[in-house]
mmJSON file of the N, C-alpha and C atoms, coordinates in Angstrom:
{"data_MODEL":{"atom_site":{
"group_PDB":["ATOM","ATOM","ATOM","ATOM","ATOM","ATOM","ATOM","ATOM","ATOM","ATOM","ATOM","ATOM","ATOM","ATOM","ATOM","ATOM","ATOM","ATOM","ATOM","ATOM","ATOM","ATOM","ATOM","ATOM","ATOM","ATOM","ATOM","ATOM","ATOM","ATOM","ATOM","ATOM","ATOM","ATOM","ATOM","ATOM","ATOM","ATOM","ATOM","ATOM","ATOM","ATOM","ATOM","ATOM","ATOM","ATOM","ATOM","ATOM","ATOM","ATOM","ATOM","ATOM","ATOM","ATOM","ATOM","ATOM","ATOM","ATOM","ATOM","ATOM","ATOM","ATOM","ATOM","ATOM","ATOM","ATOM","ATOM","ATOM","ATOM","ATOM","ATOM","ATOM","ATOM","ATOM","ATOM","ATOM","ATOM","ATOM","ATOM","ATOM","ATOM","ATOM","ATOM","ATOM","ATOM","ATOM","ATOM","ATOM","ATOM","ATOM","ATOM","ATOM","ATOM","ATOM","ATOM","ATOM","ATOM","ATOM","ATOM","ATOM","ATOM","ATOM","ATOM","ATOM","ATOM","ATOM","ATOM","ATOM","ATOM","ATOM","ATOM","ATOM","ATOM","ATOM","ATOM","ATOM","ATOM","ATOM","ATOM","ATOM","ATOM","ATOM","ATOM","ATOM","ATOM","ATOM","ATOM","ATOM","ATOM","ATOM","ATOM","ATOM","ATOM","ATOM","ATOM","ATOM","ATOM","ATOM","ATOM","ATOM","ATOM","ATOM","ATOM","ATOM","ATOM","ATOM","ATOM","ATOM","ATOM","ATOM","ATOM","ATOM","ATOM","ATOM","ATOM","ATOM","ATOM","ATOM","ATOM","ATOM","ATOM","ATOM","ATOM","ATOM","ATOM","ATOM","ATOM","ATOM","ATOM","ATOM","ATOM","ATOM","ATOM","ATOM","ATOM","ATOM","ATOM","ATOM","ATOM","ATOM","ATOM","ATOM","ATOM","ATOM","ATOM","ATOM","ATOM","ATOM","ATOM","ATOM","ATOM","ATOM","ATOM","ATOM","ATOM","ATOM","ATOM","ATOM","ATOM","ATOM","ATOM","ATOM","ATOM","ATOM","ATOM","ATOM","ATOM","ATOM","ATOM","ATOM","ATOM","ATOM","ATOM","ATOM","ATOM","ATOM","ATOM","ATOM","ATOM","ATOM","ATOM","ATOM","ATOM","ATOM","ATOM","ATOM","ATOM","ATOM","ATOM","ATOM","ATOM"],
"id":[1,2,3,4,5,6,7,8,9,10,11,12,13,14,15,16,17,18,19,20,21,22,23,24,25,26,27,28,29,30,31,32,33,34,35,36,37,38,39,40,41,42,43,44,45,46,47,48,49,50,51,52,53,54,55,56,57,58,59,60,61,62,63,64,65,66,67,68,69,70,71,72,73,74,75,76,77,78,79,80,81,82,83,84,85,86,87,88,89,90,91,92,93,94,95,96,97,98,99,100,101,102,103,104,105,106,107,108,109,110,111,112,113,114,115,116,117,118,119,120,121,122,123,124,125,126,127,128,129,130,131,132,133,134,135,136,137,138,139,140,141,142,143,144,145,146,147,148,149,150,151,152,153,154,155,156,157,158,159,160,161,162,163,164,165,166,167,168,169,170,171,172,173,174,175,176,177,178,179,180,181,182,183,184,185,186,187,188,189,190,191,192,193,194,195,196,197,198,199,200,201,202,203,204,205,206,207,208,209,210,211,212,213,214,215,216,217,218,219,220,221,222,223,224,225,226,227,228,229,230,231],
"type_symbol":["N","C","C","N","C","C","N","C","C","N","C","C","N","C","C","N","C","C","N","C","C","N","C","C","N","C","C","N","C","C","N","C","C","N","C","C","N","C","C","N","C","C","N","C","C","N","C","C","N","C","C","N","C","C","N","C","C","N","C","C","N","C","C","N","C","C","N","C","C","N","C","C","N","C","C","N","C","C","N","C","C","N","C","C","N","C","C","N","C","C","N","C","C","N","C","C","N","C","C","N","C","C","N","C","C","N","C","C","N","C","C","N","C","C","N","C","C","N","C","C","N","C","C","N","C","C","N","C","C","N","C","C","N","C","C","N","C","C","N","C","C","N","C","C","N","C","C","N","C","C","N","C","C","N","C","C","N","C","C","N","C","C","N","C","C","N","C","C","N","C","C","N","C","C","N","C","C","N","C","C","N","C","C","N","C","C","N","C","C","N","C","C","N","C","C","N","C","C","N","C","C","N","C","C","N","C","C","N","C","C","N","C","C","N","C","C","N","C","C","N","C","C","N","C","C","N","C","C","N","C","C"],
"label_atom_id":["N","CA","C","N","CA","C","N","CA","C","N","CA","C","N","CA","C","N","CA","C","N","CA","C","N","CA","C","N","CA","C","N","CA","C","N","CA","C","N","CA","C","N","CA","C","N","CA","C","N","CA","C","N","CA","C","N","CA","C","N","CA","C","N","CA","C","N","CA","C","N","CA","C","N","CA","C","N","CA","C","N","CA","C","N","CA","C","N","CA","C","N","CA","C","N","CA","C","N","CA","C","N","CA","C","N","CA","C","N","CA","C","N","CA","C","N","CA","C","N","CA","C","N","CA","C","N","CA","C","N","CA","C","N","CA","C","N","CA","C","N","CA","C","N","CA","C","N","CA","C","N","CA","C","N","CA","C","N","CA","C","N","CA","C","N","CA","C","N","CA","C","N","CA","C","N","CA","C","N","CA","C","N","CA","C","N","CA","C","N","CA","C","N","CA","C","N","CA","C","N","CA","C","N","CA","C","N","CA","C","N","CA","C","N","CA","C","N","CA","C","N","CA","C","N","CA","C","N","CA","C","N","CA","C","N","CA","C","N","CA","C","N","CA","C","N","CA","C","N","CA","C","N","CA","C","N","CA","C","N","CA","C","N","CA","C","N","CA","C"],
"label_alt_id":[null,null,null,null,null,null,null,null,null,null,null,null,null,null,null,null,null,null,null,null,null,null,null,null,null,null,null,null,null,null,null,null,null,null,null,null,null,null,null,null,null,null,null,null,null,null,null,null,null,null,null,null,null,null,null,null,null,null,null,null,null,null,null,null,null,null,null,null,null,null,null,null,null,null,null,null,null,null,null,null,null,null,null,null,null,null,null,null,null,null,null,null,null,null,null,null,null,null,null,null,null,null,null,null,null,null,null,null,null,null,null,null,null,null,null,null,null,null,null,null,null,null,null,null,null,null,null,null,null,null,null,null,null,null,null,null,null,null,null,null,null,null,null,null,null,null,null,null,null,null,null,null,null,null,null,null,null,null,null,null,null,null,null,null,null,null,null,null,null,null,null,null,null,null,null,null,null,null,null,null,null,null,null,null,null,null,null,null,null,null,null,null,null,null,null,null,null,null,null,null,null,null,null,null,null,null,null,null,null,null,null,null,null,null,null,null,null,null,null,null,null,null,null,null,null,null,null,null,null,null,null],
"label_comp_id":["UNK","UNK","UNK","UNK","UNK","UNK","UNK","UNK","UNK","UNK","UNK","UNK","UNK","UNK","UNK","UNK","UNK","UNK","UNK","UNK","UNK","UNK","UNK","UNK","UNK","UNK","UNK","UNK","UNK","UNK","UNK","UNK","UNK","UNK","UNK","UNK","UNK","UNK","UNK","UNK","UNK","UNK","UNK","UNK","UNK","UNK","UNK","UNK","UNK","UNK","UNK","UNK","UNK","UNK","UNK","UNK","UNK","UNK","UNK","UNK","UNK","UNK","UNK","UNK","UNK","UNK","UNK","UNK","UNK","UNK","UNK","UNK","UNK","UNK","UNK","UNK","UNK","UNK","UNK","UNK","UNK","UNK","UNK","UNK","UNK","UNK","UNK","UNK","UNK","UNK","UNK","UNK","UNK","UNK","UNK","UNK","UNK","UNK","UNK","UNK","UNK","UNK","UNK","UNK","UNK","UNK","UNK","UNK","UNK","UNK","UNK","UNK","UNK","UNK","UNK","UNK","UNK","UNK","UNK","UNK","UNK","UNK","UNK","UNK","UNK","UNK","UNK","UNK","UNK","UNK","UNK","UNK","UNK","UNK","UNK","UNK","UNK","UNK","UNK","UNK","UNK","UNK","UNK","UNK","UNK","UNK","UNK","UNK","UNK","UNK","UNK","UNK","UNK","UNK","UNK","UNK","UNK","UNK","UNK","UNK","UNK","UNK","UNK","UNK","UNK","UNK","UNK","UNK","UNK","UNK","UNK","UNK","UNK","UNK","UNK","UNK","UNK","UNK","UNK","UNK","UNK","UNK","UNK","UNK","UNK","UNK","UNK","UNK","UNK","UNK","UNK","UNK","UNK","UNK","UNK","UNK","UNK","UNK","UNK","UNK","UNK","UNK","UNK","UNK","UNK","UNK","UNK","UNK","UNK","UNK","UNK","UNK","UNK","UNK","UNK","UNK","UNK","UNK","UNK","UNK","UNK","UNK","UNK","UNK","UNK","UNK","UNK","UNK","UNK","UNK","UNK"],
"label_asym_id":["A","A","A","A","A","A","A","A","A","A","A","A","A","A","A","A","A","A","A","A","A","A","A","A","A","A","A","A","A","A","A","A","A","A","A","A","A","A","A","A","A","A","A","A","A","A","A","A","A","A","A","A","A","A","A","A","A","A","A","A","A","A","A","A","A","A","A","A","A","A","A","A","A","A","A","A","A","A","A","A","A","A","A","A","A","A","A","A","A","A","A","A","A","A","A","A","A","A","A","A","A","A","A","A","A","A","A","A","A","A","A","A","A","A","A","A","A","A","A","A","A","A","A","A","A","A","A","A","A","A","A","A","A","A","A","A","A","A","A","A","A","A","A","A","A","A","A","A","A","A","A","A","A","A","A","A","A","A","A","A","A","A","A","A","A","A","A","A","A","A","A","A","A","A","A","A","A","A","A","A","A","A","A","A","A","A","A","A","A","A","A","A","A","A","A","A","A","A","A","A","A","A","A","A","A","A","A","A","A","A","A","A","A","A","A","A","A","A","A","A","A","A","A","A","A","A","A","A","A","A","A"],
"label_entity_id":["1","1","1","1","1","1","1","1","1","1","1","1","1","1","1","1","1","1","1","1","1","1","1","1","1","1","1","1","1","1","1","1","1","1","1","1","1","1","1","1","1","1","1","1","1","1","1","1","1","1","1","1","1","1","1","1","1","1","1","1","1","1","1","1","1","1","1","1","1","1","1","1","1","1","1","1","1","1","1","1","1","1","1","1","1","1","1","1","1","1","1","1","1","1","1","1","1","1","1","1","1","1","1","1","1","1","1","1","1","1","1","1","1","1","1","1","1","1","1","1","1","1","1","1","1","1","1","1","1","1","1","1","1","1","1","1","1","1","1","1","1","1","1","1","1","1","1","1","1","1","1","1","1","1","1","1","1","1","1","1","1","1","1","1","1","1","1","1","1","1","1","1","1","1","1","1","1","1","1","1","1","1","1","1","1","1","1","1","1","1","1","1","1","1","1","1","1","1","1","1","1","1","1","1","1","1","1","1","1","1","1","1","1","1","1","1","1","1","1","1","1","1","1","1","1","1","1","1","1","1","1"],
"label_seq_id":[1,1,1,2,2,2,3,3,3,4,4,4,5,5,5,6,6,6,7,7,7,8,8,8,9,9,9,10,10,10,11,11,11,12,12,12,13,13,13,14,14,14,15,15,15,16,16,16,17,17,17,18,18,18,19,19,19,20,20,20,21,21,21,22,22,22,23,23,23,24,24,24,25,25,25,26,26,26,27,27,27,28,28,28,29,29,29,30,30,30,31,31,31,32,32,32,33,33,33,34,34,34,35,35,35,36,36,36,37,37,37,38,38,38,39,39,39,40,40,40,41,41,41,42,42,42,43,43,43,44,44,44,45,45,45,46,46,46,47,47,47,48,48,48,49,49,49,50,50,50,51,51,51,52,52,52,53,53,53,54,54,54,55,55,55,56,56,56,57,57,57,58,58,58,59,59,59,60,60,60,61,61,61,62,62,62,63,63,63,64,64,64,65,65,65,66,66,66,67,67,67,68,68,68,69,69,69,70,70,70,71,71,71,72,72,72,73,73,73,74,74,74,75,75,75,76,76,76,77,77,77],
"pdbx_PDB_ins_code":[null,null,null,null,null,null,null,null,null,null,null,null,null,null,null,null,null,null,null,null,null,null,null,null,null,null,null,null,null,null,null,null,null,null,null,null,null,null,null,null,null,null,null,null,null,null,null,null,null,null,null,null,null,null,null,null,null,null,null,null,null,null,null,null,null,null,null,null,null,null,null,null,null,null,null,null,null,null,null,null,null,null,null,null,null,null,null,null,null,null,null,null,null,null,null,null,null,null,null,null,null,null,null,null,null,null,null,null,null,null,null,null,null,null,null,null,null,null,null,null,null,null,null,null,null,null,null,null,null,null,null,null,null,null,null,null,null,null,null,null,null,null,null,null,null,null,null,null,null,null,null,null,null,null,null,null,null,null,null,null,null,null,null,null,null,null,null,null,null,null,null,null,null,null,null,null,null,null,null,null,null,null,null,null,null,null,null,null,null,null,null,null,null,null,null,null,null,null,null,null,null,null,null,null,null,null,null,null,null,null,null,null,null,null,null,null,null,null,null,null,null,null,null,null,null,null,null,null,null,null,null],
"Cartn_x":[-187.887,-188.738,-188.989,-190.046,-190.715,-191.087,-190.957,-190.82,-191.453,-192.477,-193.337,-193.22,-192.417,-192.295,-192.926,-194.285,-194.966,-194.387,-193.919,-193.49,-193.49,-193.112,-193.15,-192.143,-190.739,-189.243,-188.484,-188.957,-188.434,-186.988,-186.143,-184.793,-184.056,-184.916,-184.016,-183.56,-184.63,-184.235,-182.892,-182.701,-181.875,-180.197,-179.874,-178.577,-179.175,-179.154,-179.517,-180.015,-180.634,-180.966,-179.956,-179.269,-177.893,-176.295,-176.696,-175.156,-175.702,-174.261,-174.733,-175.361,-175.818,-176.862,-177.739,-178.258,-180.077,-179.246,-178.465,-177.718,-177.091,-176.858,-175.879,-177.35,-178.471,-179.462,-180.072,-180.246,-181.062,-180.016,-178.624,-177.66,-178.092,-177.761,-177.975,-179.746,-180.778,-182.199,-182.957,-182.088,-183.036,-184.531,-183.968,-184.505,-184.837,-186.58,-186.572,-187.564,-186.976,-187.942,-187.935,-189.347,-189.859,-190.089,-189.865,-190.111,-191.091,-192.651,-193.329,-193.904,-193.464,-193.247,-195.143,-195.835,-197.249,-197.719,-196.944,-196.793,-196.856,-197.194,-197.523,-199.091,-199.628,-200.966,-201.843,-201.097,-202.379,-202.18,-202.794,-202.676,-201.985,-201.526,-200.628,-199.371,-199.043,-198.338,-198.203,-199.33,-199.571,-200.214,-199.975,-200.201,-200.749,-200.415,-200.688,-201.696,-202.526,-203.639,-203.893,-204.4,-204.387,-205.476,-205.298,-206.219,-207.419,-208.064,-209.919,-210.741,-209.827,-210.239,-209.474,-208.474,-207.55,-206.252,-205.549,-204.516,-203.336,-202.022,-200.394,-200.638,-199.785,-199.022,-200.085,-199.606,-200.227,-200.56,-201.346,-201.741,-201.795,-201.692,-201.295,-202.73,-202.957,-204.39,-204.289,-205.647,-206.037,-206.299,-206.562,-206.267,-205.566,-204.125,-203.734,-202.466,-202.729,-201.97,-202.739,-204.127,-204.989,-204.8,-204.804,-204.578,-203.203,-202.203,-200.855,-201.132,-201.086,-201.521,-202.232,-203.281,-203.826,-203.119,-202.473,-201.55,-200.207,-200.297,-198.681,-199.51,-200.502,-201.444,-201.803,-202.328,-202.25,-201.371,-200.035,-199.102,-198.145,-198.926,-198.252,-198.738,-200.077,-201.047,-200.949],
"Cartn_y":[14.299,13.436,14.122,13.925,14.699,13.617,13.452,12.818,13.217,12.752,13.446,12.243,12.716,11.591,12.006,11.214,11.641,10.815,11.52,10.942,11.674,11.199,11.736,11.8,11.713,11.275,11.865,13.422,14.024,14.34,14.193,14.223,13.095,11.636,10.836,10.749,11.625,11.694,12.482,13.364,14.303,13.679,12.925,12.552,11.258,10.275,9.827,10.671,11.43,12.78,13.198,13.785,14.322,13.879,12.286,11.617,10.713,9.816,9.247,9.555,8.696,8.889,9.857,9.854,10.78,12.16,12.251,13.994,14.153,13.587,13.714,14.088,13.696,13.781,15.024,15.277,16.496,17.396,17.594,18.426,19.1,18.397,17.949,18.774,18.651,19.198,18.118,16.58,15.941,15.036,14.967,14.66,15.813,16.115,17.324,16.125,16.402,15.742,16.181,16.646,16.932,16.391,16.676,15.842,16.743,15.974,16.709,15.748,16.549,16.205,16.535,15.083,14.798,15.548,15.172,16.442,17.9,18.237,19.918,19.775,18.817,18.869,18.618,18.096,18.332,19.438,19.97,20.964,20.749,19.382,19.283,18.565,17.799,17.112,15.632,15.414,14.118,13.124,12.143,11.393,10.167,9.693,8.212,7.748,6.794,6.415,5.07,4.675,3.015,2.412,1.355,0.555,0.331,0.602,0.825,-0.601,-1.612,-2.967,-3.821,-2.574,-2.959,-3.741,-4.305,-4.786,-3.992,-4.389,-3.799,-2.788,-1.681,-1.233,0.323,1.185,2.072,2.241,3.051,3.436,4.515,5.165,6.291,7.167,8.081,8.69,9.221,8.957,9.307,10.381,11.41,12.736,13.64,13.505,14.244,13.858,12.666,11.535,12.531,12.233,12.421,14.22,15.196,16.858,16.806,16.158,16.353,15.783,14.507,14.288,15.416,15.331,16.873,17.879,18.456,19.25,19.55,18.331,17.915,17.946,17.368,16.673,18.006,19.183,20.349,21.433,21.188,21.574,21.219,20.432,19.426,19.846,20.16,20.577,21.696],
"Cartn_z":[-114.533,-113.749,-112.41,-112.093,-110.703,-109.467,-108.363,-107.716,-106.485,-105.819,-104.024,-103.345,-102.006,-101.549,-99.876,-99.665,-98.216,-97.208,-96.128,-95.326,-93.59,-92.343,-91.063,-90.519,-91.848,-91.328,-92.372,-92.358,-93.635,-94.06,-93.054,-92.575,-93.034,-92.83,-93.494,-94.91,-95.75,-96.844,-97.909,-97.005,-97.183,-97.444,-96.919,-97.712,-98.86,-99.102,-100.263,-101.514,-100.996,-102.141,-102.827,-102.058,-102.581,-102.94,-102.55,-102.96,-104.198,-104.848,-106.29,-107.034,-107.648,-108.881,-108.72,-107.58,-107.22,-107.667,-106.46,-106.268,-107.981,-108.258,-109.863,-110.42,-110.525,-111.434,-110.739,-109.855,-108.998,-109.304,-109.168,-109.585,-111.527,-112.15,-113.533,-113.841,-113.205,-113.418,-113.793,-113.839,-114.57,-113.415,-112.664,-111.171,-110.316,-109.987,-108.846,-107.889,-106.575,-106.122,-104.823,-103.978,-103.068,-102.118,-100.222,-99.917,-99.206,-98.333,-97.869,-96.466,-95.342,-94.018,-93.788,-93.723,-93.141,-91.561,-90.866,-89.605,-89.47,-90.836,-91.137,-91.755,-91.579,-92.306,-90.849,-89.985,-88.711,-87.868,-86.642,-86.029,-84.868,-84.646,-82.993,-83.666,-84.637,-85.094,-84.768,-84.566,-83.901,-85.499,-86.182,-87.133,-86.858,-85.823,-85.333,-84.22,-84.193,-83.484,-83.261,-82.255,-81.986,-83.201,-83.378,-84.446,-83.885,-84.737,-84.334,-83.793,-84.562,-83.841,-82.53,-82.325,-80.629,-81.24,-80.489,-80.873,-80.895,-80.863,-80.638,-82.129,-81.764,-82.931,-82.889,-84.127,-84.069,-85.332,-85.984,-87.824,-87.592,-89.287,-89.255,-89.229,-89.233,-89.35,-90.931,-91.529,-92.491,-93.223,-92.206,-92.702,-92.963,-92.179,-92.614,-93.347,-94.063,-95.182,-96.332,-96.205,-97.392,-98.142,-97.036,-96.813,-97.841,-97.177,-97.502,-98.849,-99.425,-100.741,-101.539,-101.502,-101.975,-102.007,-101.266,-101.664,-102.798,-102.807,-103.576,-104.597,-104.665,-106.4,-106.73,-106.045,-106.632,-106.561,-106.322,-106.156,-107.579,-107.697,-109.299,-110.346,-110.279,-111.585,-112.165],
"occupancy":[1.0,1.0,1.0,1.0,1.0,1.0,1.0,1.0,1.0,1.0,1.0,1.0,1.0,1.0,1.0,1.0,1.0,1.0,1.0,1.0,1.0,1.0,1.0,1.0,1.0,1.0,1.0,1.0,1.0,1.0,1.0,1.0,1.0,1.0,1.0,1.0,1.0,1.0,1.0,1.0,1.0,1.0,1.0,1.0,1.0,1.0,1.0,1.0,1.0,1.0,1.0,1.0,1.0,1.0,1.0,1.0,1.0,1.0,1.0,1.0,1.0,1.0,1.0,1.0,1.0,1.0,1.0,1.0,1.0,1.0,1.0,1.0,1.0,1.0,1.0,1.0,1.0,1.0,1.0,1.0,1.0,1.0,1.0,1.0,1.0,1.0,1.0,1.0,1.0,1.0,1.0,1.0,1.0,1.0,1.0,1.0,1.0,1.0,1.0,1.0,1.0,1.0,1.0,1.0,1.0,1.0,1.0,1.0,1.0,1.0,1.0,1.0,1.0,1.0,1.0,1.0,1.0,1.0,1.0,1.0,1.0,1.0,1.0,1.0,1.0,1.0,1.0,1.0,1.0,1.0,1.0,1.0,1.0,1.0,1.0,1.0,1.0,1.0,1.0,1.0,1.0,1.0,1.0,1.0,1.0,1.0,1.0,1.0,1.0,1.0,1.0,1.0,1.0,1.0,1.0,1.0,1.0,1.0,1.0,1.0,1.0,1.0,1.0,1.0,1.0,1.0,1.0,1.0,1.0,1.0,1.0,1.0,1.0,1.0,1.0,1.0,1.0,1.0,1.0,1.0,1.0,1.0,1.0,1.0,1.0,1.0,1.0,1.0,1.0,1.0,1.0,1.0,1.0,1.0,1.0,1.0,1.0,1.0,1.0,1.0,1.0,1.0,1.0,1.0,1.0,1.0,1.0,1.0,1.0,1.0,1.0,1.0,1.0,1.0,1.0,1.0,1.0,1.0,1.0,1.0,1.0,1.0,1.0,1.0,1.0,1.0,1.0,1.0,1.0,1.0,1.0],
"B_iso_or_equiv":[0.0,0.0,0.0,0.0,0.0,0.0,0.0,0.0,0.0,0.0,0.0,0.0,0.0,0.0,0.0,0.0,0.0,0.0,0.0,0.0,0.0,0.0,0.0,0.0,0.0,0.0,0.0,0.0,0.0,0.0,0.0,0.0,0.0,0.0,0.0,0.0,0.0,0.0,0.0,0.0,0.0,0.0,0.0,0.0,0.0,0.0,0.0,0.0,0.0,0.0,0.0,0.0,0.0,0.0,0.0,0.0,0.0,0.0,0.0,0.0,0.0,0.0,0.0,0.0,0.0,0.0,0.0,0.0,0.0,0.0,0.0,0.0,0.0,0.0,0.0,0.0,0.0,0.0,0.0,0.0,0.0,0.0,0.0,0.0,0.0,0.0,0.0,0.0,0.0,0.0,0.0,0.0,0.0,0.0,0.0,0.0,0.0,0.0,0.0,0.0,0.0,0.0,0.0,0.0,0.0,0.0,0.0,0.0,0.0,0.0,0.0,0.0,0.0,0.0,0.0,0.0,0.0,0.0,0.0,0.0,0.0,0.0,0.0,0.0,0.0,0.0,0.0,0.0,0.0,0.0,0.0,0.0,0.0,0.0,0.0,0.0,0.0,0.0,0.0,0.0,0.0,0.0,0.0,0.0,0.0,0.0,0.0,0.0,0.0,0.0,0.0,0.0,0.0,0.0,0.0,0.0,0.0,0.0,0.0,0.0,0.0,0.0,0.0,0.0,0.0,0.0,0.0,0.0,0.0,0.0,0.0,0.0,0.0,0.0,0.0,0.0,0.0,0.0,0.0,0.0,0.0,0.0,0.0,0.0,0.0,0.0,0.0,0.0,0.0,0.0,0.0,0.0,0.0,0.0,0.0,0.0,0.0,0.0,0.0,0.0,0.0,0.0,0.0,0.0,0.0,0.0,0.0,0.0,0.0,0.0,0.0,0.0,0.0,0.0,0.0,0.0,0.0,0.0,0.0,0.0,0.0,0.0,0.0,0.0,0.0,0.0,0.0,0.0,0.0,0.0,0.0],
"pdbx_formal_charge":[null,null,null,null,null,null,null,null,null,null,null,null,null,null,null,null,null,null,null,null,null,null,null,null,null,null,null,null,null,null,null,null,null,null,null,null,null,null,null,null,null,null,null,null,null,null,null,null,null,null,null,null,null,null,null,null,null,null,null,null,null,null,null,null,null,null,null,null,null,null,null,null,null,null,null,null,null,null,null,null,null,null,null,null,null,null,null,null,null,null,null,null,null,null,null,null,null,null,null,null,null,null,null,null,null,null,null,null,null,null,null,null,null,null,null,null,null,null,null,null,null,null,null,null,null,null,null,null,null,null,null,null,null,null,null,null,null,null,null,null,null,null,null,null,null,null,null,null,null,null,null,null,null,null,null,null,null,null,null,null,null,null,null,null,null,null,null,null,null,null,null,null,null,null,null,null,null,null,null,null,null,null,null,null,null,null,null,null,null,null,null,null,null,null,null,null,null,null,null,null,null,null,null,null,null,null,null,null,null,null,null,null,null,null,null,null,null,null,null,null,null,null,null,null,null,null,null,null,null,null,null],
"auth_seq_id":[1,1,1,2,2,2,3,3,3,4,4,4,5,5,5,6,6,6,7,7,7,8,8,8,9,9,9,10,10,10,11,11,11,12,12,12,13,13,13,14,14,14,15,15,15,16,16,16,17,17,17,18,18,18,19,19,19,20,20,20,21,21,21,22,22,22,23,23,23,24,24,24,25,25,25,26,26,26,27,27,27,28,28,28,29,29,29,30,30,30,31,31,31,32,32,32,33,33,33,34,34,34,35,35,35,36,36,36,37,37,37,38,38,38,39,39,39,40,40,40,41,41,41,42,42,42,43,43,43,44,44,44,45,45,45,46,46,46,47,47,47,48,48,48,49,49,49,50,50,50,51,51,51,52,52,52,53,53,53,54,54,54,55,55,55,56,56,56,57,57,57,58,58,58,59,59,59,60,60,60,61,61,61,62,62,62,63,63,63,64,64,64,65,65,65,66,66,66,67,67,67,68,68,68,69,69,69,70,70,70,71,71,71,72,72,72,73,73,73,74,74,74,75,75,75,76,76,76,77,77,77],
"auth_comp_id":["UNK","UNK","UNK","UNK","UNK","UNK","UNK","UNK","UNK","UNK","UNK","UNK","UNK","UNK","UNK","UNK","UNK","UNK","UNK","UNK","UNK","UNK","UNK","UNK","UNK","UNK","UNK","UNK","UNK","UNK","UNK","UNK","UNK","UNK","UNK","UNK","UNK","UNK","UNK","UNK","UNK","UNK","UNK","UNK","UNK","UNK","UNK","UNK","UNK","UNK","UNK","UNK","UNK","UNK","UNK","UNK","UNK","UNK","UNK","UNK","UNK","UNK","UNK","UNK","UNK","UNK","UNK","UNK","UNK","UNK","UNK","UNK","UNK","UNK","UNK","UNK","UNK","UNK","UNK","UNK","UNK","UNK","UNK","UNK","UNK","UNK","UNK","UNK","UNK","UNK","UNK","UNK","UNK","UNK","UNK","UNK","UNK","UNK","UNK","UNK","UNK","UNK","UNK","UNK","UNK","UNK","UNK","UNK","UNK","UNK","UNK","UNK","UNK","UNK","UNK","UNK","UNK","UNK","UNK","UNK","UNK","UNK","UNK","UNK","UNK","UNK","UNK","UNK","UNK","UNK","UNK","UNK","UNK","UNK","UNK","UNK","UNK","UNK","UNK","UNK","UNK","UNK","UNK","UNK","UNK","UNK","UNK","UNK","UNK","UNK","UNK","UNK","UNK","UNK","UNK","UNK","UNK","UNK","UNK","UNK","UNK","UNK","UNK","UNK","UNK","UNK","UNK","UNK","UNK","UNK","UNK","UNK","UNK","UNK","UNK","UNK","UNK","UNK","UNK","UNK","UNK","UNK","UNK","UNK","UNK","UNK","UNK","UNK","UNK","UNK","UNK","UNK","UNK","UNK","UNK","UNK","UNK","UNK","UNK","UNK","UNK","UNK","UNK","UNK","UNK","UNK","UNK","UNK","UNK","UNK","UNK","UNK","UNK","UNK","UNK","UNK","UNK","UNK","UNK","UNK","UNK","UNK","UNK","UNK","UNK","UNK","UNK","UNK","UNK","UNK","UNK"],
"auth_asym_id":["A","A","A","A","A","A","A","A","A","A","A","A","A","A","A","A","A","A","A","A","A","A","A","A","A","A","A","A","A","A","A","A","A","A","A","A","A","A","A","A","A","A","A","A","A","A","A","A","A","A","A","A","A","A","A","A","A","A","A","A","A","A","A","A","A","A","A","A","A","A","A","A","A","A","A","A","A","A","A","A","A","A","A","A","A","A","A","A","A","A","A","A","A","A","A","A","A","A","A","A","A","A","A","A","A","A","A","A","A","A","A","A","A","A","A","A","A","A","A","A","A","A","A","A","A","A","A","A","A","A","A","A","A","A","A","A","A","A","A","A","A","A","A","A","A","A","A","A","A","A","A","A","A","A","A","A","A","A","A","A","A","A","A","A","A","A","A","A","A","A","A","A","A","A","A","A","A","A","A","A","A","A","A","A","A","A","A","A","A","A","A","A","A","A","A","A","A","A","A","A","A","A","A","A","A","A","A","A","A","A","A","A","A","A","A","A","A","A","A","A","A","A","A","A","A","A","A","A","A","A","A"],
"auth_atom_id":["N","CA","C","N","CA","C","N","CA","C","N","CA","C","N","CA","C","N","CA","C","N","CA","C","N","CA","C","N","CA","C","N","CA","C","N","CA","C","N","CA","C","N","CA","C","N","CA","C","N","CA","C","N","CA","C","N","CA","C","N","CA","C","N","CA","C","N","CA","C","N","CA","C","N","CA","C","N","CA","C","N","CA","C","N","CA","C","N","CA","C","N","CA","C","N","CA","C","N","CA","C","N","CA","C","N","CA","C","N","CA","C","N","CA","C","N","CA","C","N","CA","C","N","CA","C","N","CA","C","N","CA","C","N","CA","C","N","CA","C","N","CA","C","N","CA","C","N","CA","C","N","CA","C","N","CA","C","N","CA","C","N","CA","C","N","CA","C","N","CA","C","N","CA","C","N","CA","C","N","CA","C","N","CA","C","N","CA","C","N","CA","C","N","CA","C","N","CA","C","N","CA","C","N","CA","C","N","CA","C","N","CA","C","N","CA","C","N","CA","C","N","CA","C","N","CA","C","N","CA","C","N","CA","C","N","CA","C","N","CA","C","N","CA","C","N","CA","C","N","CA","C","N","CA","C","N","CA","C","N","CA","C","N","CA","C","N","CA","C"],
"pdbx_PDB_model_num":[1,1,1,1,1,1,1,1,1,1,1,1,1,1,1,1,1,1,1,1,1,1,1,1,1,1,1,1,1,1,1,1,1,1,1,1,1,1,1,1,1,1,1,1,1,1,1,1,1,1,1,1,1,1,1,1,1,1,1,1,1,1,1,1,1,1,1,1,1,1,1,1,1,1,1,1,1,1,1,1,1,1,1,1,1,1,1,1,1,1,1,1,1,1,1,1,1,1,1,1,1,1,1,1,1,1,1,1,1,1,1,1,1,1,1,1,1,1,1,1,1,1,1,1,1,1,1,1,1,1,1,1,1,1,1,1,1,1,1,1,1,1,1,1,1,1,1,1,1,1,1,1,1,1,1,1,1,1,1,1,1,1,1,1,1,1,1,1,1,1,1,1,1,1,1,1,1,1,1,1,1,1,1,1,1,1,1,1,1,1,1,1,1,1,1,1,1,1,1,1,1,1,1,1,1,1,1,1,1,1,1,1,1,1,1,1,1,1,1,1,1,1,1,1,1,1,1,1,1,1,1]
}}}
């Protein structure tokens, strides 16, 4: 089983990966799974932008979610 997991917090993944079940199965070959840090698909490392209709909080930007996807999807093929 193959597994892409997009994310901007690529670090947190790294122990759950490798303890219990996951790590026993990633050990084993039966589990590979990738993680791919979205912050390498823009050019400053910046991901996040205020919401286009105003309001608290921030969203993520669309491109370089979409770049990084693409990559993995042909990284897969």
């Amino acid at each position: 089983m193959k597994i892409d997991i997009l994310t901007i917090f690529p670090e947190y993944f790294d122990g759950p990966l490798r303890s219990a079940l996951l790590g026993k199965a990633v050990e084993k070959g039966l589990l590979e799974v990738r993680v791919t840090n979205i912050r390498d698909f823009t050019p400053d490392g910046k991901v996040d932008d205020r919401p286009f209709g105003g309001g608290a909080g921030m969203i993520l930007k669309v491109e370089p979610v979409y770049r990084a996807a693409k990559s993995v999807m042909t990284a897969g093929s």
